[in-house]
C-alpha positions, 0 to 999 in steps of 0.5 A, spaced: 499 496 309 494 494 304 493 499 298 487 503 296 479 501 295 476 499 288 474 506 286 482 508 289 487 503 283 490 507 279 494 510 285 497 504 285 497 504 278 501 510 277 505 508 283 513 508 280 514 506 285 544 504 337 549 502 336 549 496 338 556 495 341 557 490 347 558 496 352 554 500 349 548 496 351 543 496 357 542 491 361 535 489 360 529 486 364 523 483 361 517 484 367 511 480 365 505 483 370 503 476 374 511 473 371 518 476 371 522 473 366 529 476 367 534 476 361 540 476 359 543 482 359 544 485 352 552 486 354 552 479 356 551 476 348 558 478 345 556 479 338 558 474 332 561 477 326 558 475 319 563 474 313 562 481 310 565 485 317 572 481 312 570 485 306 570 492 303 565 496 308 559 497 303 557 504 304 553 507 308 546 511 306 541 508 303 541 504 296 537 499 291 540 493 289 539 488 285 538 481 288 536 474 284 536 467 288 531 460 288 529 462 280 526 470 283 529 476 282 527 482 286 531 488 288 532 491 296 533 498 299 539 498 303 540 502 309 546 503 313 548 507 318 555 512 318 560 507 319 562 503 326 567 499 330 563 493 330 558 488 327 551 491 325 544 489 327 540 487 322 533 487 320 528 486 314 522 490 313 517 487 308 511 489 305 504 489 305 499 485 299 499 490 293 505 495 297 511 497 294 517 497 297 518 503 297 511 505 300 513 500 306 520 503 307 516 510 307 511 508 312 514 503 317 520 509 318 524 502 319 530 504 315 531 512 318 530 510 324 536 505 324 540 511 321 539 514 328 539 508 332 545 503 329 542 498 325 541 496 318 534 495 315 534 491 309 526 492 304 526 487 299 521 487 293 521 481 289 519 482 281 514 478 279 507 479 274 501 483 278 502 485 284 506 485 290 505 480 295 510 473 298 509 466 299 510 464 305 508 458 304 513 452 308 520 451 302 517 457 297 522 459 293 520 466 296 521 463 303 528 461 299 529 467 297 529 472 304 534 466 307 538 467 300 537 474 302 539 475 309 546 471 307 548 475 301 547 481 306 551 478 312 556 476 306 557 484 303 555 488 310 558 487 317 552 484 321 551 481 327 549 474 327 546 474 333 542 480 332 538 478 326 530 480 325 525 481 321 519 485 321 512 485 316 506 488 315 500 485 313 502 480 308 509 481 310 507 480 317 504 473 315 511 471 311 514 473 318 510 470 322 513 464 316 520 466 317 520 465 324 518 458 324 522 456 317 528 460 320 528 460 327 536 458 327 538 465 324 532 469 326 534 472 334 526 475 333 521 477 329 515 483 330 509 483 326 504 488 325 496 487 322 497 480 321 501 475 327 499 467 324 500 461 327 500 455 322 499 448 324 506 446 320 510 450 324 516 447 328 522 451 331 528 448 333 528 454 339 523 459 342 523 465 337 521 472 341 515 475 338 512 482 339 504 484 334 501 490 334 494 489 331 488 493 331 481 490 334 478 494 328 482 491 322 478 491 316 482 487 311 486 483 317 480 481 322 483 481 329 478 476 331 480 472 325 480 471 318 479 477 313 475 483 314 470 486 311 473 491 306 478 484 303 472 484 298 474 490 295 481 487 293 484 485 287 486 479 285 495 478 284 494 478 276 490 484 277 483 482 276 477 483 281 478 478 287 473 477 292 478 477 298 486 477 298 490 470 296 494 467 300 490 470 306 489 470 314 488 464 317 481 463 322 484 464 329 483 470 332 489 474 334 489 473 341 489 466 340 495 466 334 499 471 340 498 465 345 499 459 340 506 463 340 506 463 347 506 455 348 511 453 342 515 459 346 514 455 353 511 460 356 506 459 362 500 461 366 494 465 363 495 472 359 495 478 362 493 485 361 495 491 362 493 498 359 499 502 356 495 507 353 488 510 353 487 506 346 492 500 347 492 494 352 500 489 352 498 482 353 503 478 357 505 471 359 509 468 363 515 466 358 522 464 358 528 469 358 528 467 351 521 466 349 517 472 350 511 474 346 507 480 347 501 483 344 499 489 343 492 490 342 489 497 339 482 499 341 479 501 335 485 501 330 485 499 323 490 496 318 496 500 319 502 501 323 502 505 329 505 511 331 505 512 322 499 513 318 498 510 311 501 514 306 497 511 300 491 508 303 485 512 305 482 512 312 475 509 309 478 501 307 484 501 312 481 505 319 484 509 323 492 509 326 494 510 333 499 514 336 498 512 342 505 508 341 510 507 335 510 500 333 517 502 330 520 504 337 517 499 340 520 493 336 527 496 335 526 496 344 524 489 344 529 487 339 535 489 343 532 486 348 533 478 344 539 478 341 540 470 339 543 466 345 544 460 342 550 458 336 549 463 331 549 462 323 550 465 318 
């Protein structure tokens, strides 16, 4: 979620601001239309507890807390559901280019959502000069940074070790798209929303599952590559006037970004297509149990997150939101579906 056009800056300016028990757990396929990949049952992958399910629980509810870690030092919203028997799932939420934590947490609804279904949701902001934004860029000290992140909380909360994800918008969906090939030892799967990359430098050591949402008429984020026709109209990360956003989108198309993952993920045959809804189309493959993507194109949708309309940004600068689907229910259904089947670290 990209904040607002030239003329809208001092909105941002004046801005301050389930369970996943073994037994509790389906068992889950995944049909891919031309394909059937069938995964392991969720109750199947016994959970690994982290170093805090031996530490005083931390609250339940949600709080900021402070973080510093690789020279960078931020805050994070911490939400955890009312208190379980059993090790938590995890997921982090990050935010858009311009977009504060807090305009993340409130637009994604990630953190509710894992009061009411069972998993803790980490929102994180590093404090730097200008604007909000990451470097996803391969060994940043941002990157170290969320790493650093993810222990500390697996070391001060009980989290499942298996269930680790991550989620992002825009920019943040770039640094997902980071972490899960700089981190794809930890990371059980990850959802991007508005801005699945693919890089050239990307190396996993397993098949990382991934689920996009992006809209055909993103006009910061261009589906068919590179930035859109309003990137213009945003400031430059110290401030000043900027002809486009830095650390941007690389060229590929979205659809080729999708089947890029695909081959790293051992998936086979061609796409296919099936409409979901009257305004979205699921892209499938032929992927192992492990190693599913999907894409989920939104006909006409702009630089949002489905199923949750902006909460800052005017409709002119980042188009139109479905509500065909919520991406948040979505990616919590298919992150349940892809716990991390091999060793787990913490």
């Amino acid at each position: 979620m990209i904040e607002n056009a030239a003329s809208s800056w001092s909105v941002l300016r004046g801005t301050a601001r389930a369970m996943i028990a073994a037994a509790a757990l389906a068992a889950t396929t995944l049909t891919a239309v031309g394909g059937t990949a069938e995964a392991a049952p969720a109750n199947s992958v016994a959970p690994v507890e982290s170093s805090g399910c031996h530490a005083p629980a931390a609250p339940s509810g949600q709080s900021t807390q402070h973080f510093s870690a690789a020279g960078r030092s931020g805050t994070y919203i911490r939400d955890l559901p009312p208190a379980a028997n059993h090790p938590l799932p995890l997921v982090f939420d990050l935010h858009g280019y311009l977009e504060l934590a807090v305009l993340e947490h409130e637009g994604s609804g990630l953190g509710p959502y894992g009061d009411s279904h069972g998993f803790a949701t980490i929102t994180p902001q590093i404090d730097e000069p200008g604007w909000p934004r990451w470097d996803f860029s391969p060994n940043s000290a941002d990157v170290s940074y969320l790493s650093q992140l993810m222990s500390h909380v697996e070391a001060t909360s009980c989290i499942d070790l298996r269930r680790v994800y991550v989620a992002g918008l825009s920019m943040g969906a770039f640094t997902t798209s980071s972490l899960a090939c700089q981190l794809s030892d930890r990371i059980a799967a990850v959802a991007s929303v508005a801005g699945l990359q693919n890089f050239t430098w990307c190396r996993t050591q397993r098949p990382v599952p991934v689920v996009a949402f992006h809209g055909t008429a993103d006009p910061l984020v261009a589906y068919g590559g590179g930035q859109g026709v309003n990137a213009r109209y945003l400031p430059a990360p110290d401030g000043g006037s900027s002809s486009g956003a830095q650390n941007g989108p690389g060229p590929t198309d979205i659809p080729a970004n999708a089947a890029a993952w695909a081959r790293r993920n051992g998936c086979t045959g061609q796409p296919v297509q099936r409409k979901v809804a009257a305004d979205v189309t699921l892209t499938t493959y032929q992927c192992p149990a492990d190693g599913t993507v999907e894409l989920y194109s939104v006909l006409g949708g702009g630089h949002t997150w489905p199923g949750h309309a902006s909460i800052v940004s005017p409709t002119p600068l980042v188009g139109s939101t479905t509500t065909s689907i919520d991406a948040t229910a979505t990616m919590w259904d298919f992150f349940q579906a892809h716990p991390l089947t091999g060793a787990a670290h913490g």
